[in-house]
GUSE-911808 format. One record per residue: residue in three letters; x, y, z of N, C-alpha, C in turn. Coordinates in steps of 0.1 Angstrom, whole numbers, plus 2048, in hexadecimal, padded with zeros to 3 digits. Each point is the difference from the previous one (the first is absolute). Layout:
<rs>
ALAXYZXYZXYZ;...
</rs>
This chain:
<rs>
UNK7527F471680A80B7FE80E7FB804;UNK8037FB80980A7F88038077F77F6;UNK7F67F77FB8067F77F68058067F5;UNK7F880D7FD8068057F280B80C803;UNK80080380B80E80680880E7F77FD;UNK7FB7F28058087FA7FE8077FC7EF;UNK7F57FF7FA8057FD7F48068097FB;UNK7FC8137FF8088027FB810808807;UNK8047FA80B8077FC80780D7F97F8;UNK7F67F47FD80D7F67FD7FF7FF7F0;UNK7FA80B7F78078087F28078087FF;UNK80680A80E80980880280D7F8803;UNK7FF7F480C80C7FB8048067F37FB;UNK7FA7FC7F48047F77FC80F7FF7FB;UNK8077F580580B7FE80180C806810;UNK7F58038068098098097FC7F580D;UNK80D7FD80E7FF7F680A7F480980B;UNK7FA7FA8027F37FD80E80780380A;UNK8017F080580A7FB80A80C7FA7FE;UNK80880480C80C7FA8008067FF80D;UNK8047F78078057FF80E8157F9803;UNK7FE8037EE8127FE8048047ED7FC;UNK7F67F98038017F37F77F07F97F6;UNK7FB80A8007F68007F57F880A7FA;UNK7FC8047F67FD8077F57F57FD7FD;UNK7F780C7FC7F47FC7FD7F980E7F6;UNK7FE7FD7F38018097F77EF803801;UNK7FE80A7FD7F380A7FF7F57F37F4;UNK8097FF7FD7F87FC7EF7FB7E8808;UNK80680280B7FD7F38047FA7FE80E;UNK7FF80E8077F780280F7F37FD7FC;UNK7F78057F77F27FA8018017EF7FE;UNK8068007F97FC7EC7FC8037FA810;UNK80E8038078027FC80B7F980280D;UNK7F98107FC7F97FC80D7EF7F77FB;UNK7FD8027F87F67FB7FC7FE7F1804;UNK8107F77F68027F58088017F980E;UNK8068098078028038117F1800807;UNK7F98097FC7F08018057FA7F47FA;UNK8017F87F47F37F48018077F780A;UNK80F7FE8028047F380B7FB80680C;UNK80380B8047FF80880F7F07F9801;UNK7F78077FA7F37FD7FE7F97F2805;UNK8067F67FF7FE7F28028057FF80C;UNK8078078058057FD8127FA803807;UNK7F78098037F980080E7FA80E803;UNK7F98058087F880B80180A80D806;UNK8087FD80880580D8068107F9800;UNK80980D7FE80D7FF7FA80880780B;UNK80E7FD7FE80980880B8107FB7F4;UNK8068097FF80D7FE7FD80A80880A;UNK80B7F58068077FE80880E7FF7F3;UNK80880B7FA80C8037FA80880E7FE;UNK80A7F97FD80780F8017FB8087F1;UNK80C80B7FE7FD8077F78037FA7F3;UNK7F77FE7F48027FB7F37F97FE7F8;UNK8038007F37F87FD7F57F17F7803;UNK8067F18087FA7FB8047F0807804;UNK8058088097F680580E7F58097F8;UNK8098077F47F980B7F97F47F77F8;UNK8087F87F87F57F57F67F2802808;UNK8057F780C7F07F780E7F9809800;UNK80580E8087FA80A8077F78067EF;UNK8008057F47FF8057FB7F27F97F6;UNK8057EE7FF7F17F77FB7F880080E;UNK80680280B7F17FC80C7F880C7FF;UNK80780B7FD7FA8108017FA7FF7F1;UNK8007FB7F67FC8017F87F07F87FE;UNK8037F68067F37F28047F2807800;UNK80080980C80980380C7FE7F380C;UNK8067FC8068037F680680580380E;UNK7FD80280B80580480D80B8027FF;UNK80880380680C80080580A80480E;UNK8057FA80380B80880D80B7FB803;UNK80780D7FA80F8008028037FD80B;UNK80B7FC8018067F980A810804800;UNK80680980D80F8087FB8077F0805;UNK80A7FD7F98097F68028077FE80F;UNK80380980580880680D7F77FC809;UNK7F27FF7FF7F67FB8088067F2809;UNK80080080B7FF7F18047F47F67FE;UNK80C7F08057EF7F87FF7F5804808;UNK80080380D7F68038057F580A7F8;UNK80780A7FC7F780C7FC7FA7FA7F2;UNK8077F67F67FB7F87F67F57FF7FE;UNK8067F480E7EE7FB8037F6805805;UNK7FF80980B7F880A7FF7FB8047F8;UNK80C8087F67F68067F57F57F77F9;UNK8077F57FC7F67F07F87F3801806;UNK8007FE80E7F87FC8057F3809803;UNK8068108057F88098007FA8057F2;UNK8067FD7FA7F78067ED7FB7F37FD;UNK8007F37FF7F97F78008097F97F3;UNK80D8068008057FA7F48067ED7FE;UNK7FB7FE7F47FB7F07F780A7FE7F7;UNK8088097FC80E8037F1808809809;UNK8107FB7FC80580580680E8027F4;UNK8078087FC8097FD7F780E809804;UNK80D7FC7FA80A80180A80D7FA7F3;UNK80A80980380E7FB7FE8087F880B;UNK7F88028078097F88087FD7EF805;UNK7F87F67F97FC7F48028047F9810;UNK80E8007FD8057FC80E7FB80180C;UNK7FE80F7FF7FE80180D7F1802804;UNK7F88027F57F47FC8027F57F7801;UNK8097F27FF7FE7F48018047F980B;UNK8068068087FF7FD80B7F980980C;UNK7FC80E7FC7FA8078097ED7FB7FC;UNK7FD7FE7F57F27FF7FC7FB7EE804;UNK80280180B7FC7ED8057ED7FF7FC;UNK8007F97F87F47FF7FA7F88057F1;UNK80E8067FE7FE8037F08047F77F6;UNK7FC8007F480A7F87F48068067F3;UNK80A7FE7FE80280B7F27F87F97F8;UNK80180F7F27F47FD7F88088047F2;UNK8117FE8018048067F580B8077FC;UNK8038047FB80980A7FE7FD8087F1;UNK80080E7FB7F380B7F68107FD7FA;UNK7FC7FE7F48098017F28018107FF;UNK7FD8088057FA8127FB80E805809;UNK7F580180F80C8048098077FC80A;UNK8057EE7FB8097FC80B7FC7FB80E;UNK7F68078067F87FD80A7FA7F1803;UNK8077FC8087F57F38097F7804804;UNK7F47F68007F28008057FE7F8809;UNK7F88058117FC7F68097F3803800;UNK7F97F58057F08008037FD7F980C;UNK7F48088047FD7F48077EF802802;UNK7F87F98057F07FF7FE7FB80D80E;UNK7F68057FF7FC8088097F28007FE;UNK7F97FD80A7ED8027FD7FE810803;UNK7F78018017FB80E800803808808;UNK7FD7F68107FE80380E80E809800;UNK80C7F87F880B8048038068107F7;UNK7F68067FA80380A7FA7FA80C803;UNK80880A8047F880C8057F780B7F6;UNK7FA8068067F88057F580980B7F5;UNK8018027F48058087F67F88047F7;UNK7FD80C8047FA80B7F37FE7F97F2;UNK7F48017F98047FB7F180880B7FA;UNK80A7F87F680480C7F88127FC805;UNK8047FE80A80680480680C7FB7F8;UNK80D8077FD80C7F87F580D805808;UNK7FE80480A8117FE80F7FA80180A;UNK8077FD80B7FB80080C80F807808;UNK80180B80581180280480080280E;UNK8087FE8077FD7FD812807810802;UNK7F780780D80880A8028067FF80A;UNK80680780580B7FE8097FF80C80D;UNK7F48028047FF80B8098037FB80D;UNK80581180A80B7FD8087F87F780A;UNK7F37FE8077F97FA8067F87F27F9;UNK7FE7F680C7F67F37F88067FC7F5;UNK7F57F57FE8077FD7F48018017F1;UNK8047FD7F68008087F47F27FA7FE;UNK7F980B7F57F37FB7F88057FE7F2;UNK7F87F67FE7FF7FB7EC7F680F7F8;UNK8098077F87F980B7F97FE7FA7F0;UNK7F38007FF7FD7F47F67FE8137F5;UNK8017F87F380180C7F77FE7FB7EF;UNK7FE8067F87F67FF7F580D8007F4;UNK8017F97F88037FD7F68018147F4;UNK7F08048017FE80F7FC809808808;UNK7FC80080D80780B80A8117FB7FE;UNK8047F97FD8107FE7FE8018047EF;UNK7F87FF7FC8038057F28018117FC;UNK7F68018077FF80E80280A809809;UNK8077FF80680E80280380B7FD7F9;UNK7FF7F67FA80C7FD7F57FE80D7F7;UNK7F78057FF7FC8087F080480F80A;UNK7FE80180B80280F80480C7FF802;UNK80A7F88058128007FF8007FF7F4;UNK7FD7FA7F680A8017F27FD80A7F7;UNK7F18048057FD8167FA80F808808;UNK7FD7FD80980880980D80E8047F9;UNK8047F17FB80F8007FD8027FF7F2;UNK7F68017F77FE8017EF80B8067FE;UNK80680C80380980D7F780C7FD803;UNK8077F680C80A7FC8008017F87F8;UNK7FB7FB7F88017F17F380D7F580D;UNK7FA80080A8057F38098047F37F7;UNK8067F97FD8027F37FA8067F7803;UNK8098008118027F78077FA80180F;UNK7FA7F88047FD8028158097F9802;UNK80380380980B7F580A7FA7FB80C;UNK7F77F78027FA7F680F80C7FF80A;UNK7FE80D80F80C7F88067FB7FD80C;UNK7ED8028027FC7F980D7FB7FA7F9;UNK7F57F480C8027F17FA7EE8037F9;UNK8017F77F47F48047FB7F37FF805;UNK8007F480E7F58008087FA80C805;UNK80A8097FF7FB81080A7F78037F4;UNK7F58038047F78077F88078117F4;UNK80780580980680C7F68047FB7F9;UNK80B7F77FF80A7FD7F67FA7F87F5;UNK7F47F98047F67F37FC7FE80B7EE;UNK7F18088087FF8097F480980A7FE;UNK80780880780D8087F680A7FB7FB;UNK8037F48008077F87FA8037F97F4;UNK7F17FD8037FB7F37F67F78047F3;UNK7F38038097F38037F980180D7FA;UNK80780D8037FB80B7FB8118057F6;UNK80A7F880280C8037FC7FA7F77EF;UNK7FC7F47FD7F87F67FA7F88097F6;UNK7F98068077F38077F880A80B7FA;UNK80A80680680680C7F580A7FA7F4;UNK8047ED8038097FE7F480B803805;UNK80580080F80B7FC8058067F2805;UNK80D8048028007EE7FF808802816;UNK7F37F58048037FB80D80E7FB801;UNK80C80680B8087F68038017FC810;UNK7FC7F17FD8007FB80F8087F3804;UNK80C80B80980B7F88017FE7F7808;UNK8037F580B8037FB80E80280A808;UNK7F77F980D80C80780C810801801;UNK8057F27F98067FA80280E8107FC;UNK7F78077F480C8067F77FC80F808;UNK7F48058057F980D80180680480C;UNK8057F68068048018137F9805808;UNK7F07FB7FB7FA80680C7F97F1807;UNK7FE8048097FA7F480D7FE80480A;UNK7F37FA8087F980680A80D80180F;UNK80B7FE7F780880180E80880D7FE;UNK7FD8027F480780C7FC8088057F6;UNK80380B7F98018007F28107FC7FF;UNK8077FA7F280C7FE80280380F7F5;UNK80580C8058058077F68078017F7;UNK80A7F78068098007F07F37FA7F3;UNK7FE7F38077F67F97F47F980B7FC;UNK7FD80780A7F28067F880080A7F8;UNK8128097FF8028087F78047FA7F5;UNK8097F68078037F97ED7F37FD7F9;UNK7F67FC8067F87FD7F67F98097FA;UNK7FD8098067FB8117FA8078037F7;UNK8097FE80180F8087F77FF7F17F3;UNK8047F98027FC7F77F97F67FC7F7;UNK7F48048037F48007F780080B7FA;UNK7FF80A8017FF8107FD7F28007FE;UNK7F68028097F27FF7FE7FC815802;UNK7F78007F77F980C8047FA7FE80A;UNK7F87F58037FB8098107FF7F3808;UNK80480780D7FB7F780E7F57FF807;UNK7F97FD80B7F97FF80E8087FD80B;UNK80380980B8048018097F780080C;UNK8057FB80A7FF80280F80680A806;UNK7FB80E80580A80680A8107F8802;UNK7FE7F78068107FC8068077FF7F2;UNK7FA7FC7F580C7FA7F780080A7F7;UNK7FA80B8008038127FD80A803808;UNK7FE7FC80D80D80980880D7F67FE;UNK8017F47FE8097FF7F98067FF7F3;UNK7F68027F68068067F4809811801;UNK7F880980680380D804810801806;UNK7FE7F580B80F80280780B7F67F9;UNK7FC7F97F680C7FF7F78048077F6;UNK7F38047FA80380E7F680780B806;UNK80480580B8038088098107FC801;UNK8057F07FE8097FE8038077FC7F4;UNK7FE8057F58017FC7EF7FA7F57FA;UNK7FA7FE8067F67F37F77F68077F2;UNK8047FD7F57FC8067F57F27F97FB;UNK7F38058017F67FA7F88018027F5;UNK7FC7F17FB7FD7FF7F07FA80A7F9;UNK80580D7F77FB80A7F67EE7FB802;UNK7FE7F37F77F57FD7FE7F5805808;UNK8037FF80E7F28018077FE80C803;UNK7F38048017F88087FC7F37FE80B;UNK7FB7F88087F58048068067F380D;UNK7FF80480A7FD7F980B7F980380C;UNK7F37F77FE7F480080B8047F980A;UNK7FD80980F8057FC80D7F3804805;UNK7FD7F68087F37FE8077FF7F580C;UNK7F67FC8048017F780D80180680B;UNK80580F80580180080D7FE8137FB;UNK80280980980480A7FD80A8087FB;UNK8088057F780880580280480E803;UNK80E80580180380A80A8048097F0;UNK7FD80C80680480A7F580B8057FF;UNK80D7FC80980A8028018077F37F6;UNK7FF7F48038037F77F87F98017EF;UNK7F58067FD7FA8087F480D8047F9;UNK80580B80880780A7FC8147FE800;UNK8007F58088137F87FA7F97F97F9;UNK7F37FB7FB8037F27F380080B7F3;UNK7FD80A80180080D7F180E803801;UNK80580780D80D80180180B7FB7F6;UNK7FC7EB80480A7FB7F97F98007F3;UNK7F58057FB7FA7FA7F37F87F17FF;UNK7FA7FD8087F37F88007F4802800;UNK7F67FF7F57FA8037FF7F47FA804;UNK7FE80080D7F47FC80A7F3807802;UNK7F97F97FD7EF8038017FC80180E;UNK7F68008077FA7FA80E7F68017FD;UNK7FC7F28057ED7FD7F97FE7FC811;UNK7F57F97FD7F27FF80F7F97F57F9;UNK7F97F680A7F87F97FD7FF7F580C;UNK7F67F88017FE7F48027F77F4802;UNK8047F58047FB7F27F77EE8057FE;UNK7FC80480C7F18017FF7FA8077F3;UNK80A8077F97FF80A7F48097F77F5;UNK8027F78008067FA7F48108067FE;UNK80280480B8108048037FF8117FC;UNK8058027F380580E7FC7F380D802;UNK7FE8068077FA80A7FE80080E7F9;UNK80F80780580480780080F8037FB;UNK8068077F580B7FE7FC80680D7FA;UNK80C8078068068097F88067FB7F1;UNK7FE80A7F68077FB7F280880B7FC;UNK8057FF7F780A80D7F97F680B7FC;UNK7F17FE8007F88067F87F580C80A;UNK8077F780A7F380A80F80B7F880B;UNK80580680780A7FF80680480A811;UNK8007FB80B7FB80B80A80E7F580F;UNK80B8067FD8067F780E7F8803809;UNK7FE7F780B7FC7FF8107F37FC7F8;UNK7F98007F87F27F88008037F47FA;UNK7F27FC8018017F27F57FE7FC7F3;UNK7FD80E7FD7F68037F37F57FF800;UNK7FC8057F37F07FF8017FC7EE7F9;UNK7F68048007F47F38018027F87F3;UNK7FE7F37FA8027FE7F37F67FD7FD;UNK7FD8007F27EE7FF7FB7FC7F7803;UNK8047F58057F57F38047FC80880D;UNK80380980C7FF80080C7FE80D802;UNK7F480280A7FF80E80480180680E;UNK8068058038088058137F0808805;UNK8037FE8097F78108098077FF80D;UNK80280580D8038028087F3807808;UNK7FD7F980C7F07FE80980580F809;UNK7F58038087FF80680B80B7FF80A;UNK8027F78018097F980B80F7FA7F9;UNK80280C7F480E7FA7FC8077F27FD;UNK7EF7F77FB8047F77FD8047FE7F2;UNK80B7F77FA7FE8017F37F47F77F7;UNK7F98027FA7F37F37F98058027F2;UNK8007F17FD8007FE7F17F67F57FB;UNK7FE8097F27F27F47F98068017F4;UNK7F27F87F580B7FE7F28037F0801;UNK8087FF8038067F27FE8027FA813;UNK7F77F58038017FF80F8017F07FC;UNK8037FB80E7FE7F28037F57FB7FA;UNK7FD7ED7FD7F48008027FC7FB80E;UNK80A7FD80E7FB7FA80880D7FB807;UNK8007FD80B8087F88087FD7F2804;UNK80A7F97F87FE7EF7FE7F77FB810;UNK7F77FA7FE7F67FB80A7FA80B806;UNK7FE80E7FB7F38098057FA8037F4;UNK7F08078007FB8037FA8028087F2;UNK7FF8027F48038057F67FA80F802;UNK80B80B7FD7FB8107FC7FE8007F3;UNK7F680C8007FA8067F480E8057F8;UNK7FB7FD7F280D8007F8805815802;UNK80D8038008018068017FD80D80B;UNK7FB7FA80980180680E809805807;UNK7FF80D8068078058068077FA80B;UNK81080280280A7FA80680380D80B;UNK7FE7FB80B80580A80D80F7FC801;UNK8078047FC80F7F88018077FF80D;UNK7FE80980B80480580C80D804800;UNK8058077F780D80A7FB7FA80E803;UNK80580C8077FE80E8018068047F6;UNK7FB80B7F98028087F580080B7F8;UNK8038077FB7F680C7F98008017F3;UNK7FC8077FB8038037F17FE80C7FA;UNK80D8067FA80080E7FF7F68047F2;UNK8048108007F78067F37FF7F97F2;UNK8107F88008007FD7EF7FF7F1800;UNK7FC7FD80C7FA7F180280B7F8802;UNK80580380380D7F58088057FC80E;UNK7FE7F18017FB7FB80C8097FE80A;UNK7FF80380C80B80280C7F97F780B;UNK80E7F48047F97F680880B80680B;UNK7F67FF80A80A80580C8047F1815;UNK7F77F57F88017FA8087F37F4804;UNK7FE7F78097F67F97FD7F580680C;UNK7FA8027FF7F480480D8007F880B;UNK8047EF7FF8007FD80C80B80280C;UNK80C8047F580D80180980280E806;UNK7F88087FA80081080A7FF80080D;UNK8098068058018028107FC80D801;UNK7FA8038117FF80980580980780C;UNK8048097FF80F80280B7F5802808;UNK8068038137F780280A800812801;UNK8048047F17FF80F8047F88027F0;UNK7F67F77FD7FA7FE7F97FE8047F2;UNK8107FB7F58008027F47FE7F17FB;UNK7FF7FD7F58017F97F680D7FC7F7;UNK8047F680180B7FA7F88007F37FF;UNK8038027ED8027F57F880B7FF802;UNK8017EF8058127FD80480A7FF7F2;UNK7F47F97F68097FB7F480580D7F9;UNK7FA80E8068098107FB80C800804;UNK7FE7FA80F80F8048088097F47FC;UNK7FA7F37FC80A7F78028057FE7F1;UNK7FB8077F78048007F180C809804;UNK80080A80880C80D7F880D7F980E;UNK7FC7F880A80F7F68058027F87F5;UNK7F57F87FF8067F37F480C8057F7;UNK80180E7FF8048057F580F800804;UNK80480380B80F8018058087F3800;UNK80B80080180C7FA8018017F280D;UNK7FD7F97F88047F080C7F07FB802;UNK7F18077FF7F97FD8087F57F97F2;UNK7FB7F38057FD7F67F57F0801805;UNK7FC8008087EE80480480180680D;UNK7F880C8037F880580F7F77FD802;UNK7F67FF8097F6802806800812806;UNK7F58078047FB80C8067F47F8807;UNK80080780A7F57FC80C7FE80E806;UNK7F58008077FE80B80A7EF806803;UNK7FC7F87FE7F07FF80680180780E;UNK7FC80A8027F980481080E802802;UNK80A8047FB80F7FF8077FD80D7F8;UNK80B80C80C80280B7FB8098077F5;UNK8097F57FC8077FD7F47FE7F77F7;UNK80A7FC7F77FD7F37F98117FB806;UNK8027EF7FC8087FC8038047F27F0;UNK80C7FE8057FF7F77F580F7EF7FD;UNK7F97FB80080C7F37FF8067FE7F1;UNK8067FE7FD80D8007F48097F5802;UNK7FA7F97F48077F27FB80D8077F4;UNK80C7FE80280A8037FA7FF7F67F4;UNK8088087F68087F57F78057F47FE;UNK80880080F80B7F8803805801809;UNK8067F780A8037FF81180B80D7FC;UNK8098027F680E8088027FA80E802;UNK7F08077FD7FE80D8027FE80380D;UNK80A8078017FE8058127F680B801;UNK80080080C7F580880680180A800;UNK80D80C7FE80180C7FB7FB8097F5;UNK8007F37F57FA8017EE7F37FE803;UNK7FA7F78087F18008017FC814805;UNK80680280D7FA80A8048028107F7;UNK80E7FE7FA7FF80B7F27F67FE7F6;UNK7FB7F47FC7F67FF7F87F5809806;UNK7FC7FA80C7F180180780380F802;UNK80B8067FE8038118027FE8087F6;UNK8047F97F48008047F67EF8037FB;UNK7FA7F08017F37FF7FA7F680A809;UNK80380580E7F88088097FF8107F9;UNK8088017FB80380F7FB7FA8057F4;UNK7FC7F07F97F38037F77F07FF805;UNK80480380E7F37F78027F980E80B;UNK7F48038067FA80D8068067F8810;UNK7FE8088098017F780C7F87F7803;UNK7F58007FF7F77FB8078007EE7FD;UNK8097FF7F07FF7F57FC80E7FA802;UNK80A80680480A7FA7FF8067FD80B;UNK80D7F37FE7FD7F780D80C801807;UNK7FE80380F80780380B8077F3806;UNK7FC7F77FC80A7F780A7FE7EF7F8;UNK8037FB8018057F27F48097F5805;UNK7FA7F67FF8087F28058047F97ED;UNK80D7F88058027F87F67FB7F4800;UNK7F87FA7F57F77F680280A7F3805;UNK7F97F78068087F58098067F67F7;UNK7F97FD7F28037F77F57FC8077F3;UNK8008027F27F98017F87F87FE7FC;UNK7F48077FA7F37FE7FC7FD7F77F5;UNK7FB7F28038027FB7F17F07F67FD;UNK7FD7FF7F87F87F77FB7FE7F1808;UNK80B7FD8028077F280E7F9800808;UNK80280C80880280480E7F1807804;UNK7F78007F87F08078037FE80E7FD;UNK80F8087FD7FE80A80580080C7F1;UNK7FC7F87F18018087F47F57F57F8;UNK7F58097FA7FA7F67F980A7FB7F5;UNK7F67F47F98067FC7F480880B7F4;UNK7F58087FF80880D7F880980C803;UNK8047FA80F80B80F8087FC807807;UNK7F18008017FC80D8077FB7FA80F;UNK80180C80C8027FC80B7FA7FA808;UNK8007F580A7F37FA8017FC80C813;UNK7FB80C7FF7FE8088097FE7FA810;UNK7F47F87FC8007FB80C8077F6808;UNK8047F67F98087F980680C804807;UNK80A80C7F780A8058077FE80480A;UNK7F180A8017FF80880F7FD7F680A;UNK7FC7F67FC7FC7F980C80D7F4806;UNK80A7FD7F780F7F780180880E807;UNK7FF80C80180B8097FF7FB80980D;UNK7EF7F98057F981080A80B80580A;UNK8057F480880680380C80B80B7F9;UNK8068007F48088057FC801811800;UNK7F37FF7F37F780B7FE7FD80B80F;UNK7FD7F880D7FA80680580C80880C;UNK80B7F87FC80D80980A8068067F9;UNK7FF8007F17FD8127FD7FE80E804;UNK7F07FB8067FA80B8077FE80380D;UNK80C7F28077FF80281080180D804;UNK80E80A7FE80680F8017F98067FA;UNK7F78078017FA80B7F57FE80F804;UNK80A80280D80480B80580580C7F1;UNK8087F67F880780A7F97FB8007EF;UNK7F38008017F77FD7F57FD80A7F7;
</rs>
């Protein structure tokens, strides 16, 4: 079904560009021969794969013959250091290793040999020998492996099926059929699994053409986005649709706010990755952006859940997409099946399609539209014994003026409390506490927070204290910050 999907795919788009990343071009009518080419070389290098490059044509070719093979794979985000490299190499058992960047991976891979450079996509090739001992166990079947990034321990290898990525590609490009989409614009890095298949694979199957620029031009970097870059290049492409991160919605919103004109063209942009706030919903309409909010993750092959022009509900996530089906347990958990993992790299293999306990709280109303309200592990209990999801309280601060991440705490404390990493050393402490005033007023009492320190440094990926993908690493803060935390609650006369 696939193959003949594809074919008649590419009798609709003939003559029309695939890919493009700004110094190469890649016409519809020459992507099969290339990746086809790309897959018999790949094929000859070695059992388990990792590409270490930025965004480009290049990356699209690799990623698209190994998924095709199917052939392992694991991305690898560029921004990554060497240590985490190797790690990853070493923990997925990876033998091929391919990369734009030669240089520097020739001196971090001591023991490897190049094996090349792909006429297709640009890519160098390293190898190196590995026996068996040295490879952890991997589901058959398995065609990516993507590391999660949860706020405790260490990430796991979510190994995943060639079908189950296919089958998501086909429920985003149903989803977004009636907009006749015909450009995406890639502005996270293609390693992220969203952008991987909303990007690539399911933008592909509708006969749109991928544009995937550099960091270099998109201004984004795990150190942080460059805005100018990153509007010129929106404005510059004129793409119908994006994928967003919360943070890089709230800065599209507050330039749009400040006259920044989006390109007519676009027409759908899916924001996902974290929660978002329904107040930020409602300035991205304000200014005329037309933002979705979907749900999903890696254990589920990313996308679960997606608002569209067609079934549309602010403050949820939407309902479910045909590859995937929701329920919500006894205990307000969210479970999804349909399309699941097949296993976590070096544990046992699940039954195909098995139910996913996701550990997200939820509900889902009459017309089946799904409301994530927070993760089950991070629920506190006040000592006057309510319940609160912090990521409720700490989505509607995030939302104010100067403040770049919170924490909420308040376990067995008769309030909640909360530390606030600003923007920037210049926000003073005034603008923090009108925020935290502001955001209280949407909030019942019981959840909203009485008293607040300024975090001592910023929360960063660096510093221990934000996983790889932004979100907060819970425990570590409370435990670098307790003494902090807990003279908070020295005075509680006036509670």
């Amino acid at each position: 079904m696939i193959a003949s999907a594809r074919a008649s795919a590419r009798l609709a788009v003939q003559g029309r560009i695939a890919l493009e990343d700004g110094r190469q071009t890649v016409a519809y009518d020459e992507l099969e021969s290339l990746v086809a080419e790309e897959g018999d070389w790949l094929a000859g290098g070695g059992e388990r794969f990792a590409i270490v490059a930025d965004n480009g044509v290049g990356w699209a070719i690799a990623d698209i013959a190994l998924h095709r093979r199917p052939l392992p794979c694991v991305p690898l985000p560029g921004f990554f250091t060497s240590a985490q490299i190797l790690h990853a190499l070493d923990d997925a058992g990876i033998d091929c290793l391919l990369t734009d960047d030669p240089a520097r991976m020739r001196a971090l891979l001591v023991g490897w040999r190049t094996a090349g450079v792909s006429g297709r996509s640009g890519l160098a090739m390293f190898r190196r020998q590995l026996d068996a001992s040295e490879r952890p166990a991997m589901p058959v079947g398995t065609a990516k492996v993507t590391y999660t990034s949860g706020s405790t321990g260490a990430p796991k290898g979510v190994c995943l099926g060639a079908d189950q990525l296919d089958a998501l590609a086909r429920s985003l490009a149903g989803a977004t059929a009636t907009l006749g989409i015909e450009r995406h614009l890639c502005l996270l890095p293609l390693a992220t699994l969203l952008e991987n298949i909303a990007g690539i694979h399911a933008p592909l199957l509708a006969g749109a053409t991928c544009l995937l620029p550099p960091a270099g031009v998109t201004g984004l970097s795990y150190a942080g986005p460059d805005a100018g870059r990153l509007l010129a290049c929106i404005s510059s492409s004129r793409p119908d649709s994006l994928v967003l991160v919360p943070e890089l919605l709230r800065l599209l919103v507050t330039a749009a706010e400040r006259g920044w004109k989006a390109p007519p063209s676009l027409r759908f942009v899916a924001v996902g990755g974290a929660p978002v706030s329904v107040d930020l919903l409602a300035r991205a309409a304000t200014v005329g952006l037309p933002v979705f909010e979907g749900y999903g993750l890696s254990e589920c092959a990313s996308v679960v859940c997606l608002n569209t022009p067609a079934a549309r509900r602010p403050g949820s996530v939407g309902r479910p997409l045909p590859h995937a089906r929701v329920r919500v347990a006894e205990d307000g958990q969210i479970m999804v099946s349909g399309v699941t993992m097949l296993g976590y790299l070096g544990e046992p293999p699940r039954r195909p399609g098995e139910e996913w306990a996701t550990g997200d709280l939820g509900e889902i109303d009459a017309d089946g539209y799904v409301y994530v309200r927070g993760r089950m592990r991070n629920v506190f209990i006040t000592s006057l014994g309510r319940n609160v999801a912090p990521e409720w309280v700490e989505r509607e601060i995030a939302l104010q003026a100067g403040v770049r991440h919170v924490m909420v705490h308040g376990e067995a404390r008769p309030y909640a409390v909360a530390i606030v990493s600003p923007t920037s050393a210049e926000v003073d402490d005034a603008t923090l506490a009108r925020g935290i005033a502001a955001a209280n007023a949407t909030l019942p009492d019981y959840a909203q927070v009485r008293r607040w320190l300024r975090a001592p440094e910023p929360f960063s990926f660096d510093n221990g204290l934000l996983t790889s993908n932004g979100r907060l690493r819970r425990g570590e803060i409370r435990t670098r910050y307790a003494t902090l935390l807990d003279a908070l609650y020295r005075d509680e006369t006036d509670s």
